[in-house]
Backbone bond lengths (Angstrom), bond angles and torsions (degrees), N, CA, C in turn:
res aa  C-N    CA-C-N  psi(-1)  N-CA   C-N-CA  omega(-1)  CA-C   N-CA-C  phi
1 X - - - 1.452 - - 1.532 108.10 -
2 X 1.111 105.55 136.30 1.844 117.33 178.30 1.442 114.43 -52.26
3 X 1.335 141.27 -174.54 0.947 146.59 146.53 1.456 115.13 -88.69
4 X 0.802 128.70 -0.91 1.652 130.32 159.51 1.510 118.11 -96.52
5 X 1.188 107.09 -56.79 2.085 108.10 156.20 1.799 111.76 -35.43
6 X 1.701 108.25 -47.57 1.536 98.69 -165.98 1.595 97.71 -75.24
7 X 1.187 124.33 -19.34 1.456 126.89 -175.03 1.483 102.98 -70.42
8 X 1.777 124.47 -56.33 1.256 113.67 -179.50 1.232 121.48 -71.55
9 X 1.622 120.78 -15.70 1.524 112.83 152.75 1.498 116.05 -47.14
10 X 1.306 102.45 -70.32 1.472 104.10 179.88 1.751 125.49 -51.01
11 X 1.411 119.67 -32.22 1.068 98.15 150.33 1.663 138.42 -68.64
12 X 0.875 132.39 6.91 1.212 164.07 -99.41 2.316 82.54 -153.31
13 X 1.059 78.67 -100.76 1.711 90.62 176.66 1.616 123.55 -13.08
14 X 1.720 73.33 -66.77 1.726 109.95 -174.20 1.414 104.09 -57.15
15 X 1.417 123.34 -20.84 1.371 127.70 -172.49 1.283 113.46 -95.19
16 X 1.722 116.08 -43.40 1.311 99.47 174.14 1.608 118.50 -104.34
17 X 1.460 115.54 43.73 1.415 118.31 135.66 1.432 119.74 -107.47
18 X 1.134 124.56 33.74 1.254 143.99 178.38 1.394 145.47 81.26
19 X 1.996 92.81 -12.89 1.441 104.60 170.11 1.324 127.91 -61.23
20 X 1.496 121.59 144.59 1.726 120.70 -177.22 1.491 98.65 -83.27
21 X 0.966 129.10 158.50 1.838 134.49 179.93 1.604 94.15 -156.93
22 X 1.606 85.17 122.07 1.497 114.44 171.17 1.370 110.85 -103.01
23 X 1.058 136.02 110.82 1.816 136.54 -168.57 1.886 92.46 -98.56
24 X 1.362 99.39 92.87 1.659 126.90 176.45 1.626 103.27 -58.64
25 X 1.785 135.56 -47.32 1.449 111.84 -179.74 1.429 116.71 -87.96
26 X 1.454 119.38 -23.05 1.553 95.10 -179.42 1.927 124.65 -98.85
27 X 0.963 115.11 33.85 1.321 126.33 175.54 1.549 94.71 -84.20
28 X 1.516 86.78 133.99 1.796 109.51 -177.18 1.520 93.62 -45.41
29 X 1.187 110.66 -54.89 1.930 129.51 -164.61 0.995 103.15 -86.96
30 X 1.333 147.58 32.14 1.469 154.02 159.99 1.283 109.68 -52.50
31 X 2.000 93.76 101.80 1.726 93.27 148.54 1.451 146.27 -94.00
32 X 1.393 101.04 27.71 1.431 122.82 -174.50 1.271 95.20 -72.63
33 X 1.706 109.33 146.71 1.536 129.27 165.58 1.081 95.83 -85.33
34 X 1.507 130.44 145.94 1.148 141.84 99.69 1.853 99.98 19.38
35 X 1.978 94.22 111.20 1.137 84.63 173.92 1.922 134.29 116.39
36 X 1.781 84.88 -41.68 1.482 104.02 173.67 1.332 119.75 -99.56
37 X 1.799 87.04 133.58 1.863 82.39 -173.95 1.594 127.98 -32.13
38 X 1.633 95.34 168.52 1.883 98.64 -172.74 1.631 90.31 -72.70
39 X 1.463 140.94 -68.21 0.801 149.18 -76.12 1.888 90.40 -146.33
40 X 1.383 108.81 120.72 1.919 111.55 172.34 1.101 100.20 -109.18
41 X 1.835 146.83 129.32 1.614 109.73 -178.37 1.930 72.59 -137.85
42 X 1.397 90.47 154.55 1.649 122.20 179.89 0.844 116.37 -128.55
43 X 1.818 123.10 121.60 1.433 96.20 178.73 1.895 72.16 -126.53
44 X 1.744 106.01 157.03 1.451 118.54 -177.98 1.336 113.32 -67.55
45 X 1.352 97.21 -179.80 1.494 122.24 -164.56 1.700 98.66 -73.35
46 X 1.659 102.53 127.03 1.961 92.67 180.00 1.869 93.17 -92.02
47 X 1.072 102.19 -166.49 1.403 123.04 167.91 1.651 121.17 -10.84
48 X 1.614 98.38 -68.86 1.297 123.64 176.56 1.102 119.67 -43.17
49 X 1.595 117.11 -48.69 1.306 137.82 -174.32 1.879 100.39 95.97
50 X 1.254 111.79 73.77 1.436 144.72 -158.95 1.286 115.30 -127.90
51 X 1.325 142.18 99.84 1.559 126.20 167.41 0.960 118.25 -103.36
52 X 1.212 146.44 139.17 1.666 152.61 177.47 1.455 102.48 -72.16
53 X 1.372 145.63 140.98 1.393 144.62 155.05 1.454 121.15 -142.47
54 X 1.209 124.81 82.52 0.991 119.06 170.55 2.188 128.19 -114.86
55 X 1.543 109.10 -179.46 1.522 101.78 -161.06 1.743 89.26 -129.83
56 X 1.843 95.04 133.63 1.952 90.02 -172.32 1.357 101.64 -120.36
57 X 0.712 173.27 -14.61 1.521 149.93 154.57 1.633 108.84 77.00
58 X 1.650 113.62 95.02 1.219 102.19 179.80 1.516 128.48 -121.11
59 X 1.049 118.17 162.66 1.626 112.60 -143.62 1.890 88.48 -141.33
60 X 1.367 86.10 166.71 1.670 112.28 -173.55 1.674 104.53 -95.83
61 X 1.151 133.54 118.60 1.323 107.92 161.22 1.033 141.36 30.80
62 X 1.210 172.60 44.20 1.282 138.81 -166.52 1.920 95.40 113.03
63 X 1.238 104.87 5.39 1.895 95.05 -166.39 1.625 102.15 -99.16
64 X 1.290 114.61 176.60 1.643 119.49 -155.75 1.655 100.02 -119.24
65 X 1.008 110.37 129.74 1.782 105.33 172.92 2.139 98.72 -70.98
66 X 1.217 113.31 151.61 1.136 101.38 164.95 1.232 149.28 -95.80
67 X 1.086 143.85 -163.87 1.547 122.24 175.19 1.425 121.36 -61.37
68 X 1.739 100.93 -53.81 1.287 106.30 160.03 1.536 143.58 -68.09
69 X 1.412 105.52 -9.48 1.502 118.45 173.21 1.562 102.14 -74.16
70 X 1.369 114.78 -47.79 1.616 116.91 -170.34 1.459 98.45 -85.20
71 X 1.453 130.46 16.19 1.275 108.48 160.83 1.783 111.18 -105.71
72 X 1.644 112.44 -11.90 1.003 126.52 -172.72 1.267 98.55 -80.44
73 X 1.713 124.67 -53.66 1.471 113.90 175.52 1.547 116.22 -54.98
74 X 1.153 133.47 -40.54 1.135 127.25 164.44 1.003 131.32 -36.11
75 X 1.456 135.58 -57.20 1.279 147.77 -173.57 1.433 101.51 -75.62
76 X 1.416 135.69 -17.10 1.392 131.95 175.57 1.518 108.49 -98.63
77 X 1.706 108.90 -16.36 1.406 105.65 175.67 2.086 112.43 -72.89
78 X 1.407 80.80 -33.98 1.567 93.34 -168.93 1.581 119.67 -65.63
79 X 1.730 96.87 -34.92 1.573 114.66 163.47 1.544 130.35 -61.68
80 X 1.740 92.13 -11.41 2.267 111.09 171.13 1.600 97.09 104.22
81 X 1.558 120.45 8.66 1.246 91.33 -172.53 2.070 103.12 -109.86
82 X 1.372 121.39 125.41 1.126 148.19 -170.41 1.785 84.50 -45.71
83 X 1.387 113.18 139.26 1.205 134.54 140.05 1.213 130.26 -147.77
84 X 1.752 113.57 163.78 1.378 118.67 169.30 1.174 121.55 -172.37
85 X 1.281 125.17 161.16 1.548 142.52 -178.30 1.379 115.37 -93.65
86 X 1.483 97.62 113.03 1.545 125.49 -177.81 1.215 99.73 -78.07
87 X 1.579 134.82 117.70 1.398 130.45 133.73 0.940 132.97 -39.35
88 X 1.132 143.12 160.86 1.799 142.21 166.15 1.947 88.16 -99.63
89 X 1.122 123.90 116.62 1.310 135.46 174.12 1.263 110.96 -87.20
């Protein structure tokens, strides 16, 4: 399976547990830098008035986050917002 197939699986998932997923690099109108994860996922406000937001970054097997990808997750980790790198399993 591609790395774009395991991505629309995974959006796929992410969707029917209720999270919204915005795929930030391949939109014609992409204002993503160079760098920023594939993946925006939302899941709504519970009870509390709580939203989940996190950024996934997805990779092939065996594939490498890059210098600049792991400096981009960083700076969004440091700002409180949860990220991580999806394998293709």
């Amino acid at each position: 399976m591609s790395e774009s197939a395991y991505q629309r699986k995974l959006i796929k998932q992410y969707e029917s547990e209720g999270w919204t997923v915005l795929r930030l690099r391949d939109a014609p109108t992409s204002v993503a830098q160079t760098g920023t994860p594939d993946l925006l996922v939302i899941r709504p406000w519970d009870t509390k008035g709580v939203a989940e937001v996190k950024f996934i970054e997805v990779k092939n097997t065996g594939g490498k986050v890059s210098k600049l990808q792991e400096v981009h997750m960083r700076l969004l980790t440091e700002r409180g917002f949860e990220c991580e790198v999806n394998y293709k399993q």
